[in-house]
N, C-alpha and C positions, 0 to 999 in steps of 0.2 A: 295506837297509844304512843306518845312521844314521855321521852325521859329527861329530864334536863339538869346538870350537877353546875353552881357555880363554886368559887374558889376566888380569891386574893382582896377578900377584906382584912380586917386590922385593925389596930391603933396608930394613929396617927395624929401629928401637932396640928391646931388651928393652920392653914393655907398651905397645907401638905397637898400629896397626892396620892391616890391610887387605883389602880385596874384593876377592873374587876372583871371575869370571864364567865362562860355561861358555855358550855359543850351540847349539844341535843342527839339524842339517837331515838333510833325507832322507827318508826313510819313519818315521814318528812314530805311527805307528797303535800297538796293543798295549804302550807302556808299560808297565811294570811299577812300576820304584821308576828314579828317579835319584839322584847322590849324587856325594861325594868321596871317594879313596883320597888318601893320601900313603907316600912310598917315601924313603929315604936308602940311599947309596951299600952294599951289602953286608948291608942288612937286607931282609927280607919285605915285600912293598906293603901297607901296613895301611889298613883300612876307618877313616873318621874321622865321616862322617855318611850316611846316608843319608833320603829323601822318598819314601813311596808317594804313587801318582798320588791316591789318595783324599785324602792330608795327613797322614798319619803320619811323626813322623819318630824317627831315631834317633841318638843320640852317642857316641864312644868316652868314655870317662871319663876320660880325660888331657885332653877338650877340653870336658865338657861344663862350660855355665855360662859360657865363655871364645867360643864358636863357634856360629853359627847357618847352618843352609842357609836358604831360601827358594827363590821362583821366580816366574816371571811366564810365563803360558801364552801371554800376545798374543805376545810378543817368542821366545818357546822356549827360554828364557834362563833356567836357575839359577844361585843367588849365593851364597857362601860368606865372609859376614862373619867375620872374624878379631879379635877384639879381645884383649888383656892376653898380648899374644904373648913367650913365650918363648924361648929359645935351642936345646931341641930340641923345637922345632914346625920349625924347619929343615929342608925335604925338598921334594921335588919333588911337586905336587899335580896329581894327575889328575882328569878330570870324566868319571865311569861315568854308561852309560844300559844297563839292564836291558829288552829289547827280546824276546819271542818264545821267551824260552830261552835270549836269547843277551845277553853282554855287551862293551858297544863302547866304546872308553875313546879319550879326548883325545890328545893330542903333552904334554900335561903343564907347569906352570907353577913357575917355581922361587920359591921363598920361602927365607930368607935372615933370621934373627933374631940378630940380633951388635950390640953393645956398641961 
């Protein structure tokens, strides 16, 4: 079982920024990819980036250019910089880990881009 907590969303102006973080414990063995989803109220959870353990990564194209993941393996800790944030980037951001076949997703962080 993996556990995952994110933290440092917010309100923020149209072309703000912020980082979002994502901690994992548990059992970390097997790896796959980690990454972020984001969801608004009545729509689909939509994939936004993901990181294969190798370093691969990937972007939805409403963020790429705008959004970077990263991570740091001492800390277990991936980060989801947000920058030239817009007004539907608004949604609640999960932190997936891709584990054995199986995928364990956070309590989720709310982001909030208003004027």
């Amino acid at each position: 079982q993996v556990q995952l907590v994110e933290s440092g969303g917010g309100l923020v102006q149209p072309g703000g920024s912020l980082r979002l973080s994502c901690t994992a414990s548990g059992n970390l063995s097997n790896i796959y990819a980690m990454g972020w989803y984001r969801q608004t109220p009545g729509k689909q959870r939509e994939l936004v980036t993901t990181i294969i353990t190798a370093g691969m990564t990937t972007y939805a194209a409403s963020v790429r250019g705008r959004f970077t993941i990263s991570r740091d393996d001492a800390k277990n800790t991936i980060y989801l910089q947000m920058n030239d944030l817009k007004p539907e980037d608004t949604a609640v951001y999960y932190c997936n880990v891709e584990r054995a076949g199986y995928d364990y997703w956070g309590q989720g962080t709310q982001v909030t881009v208003s004027p």
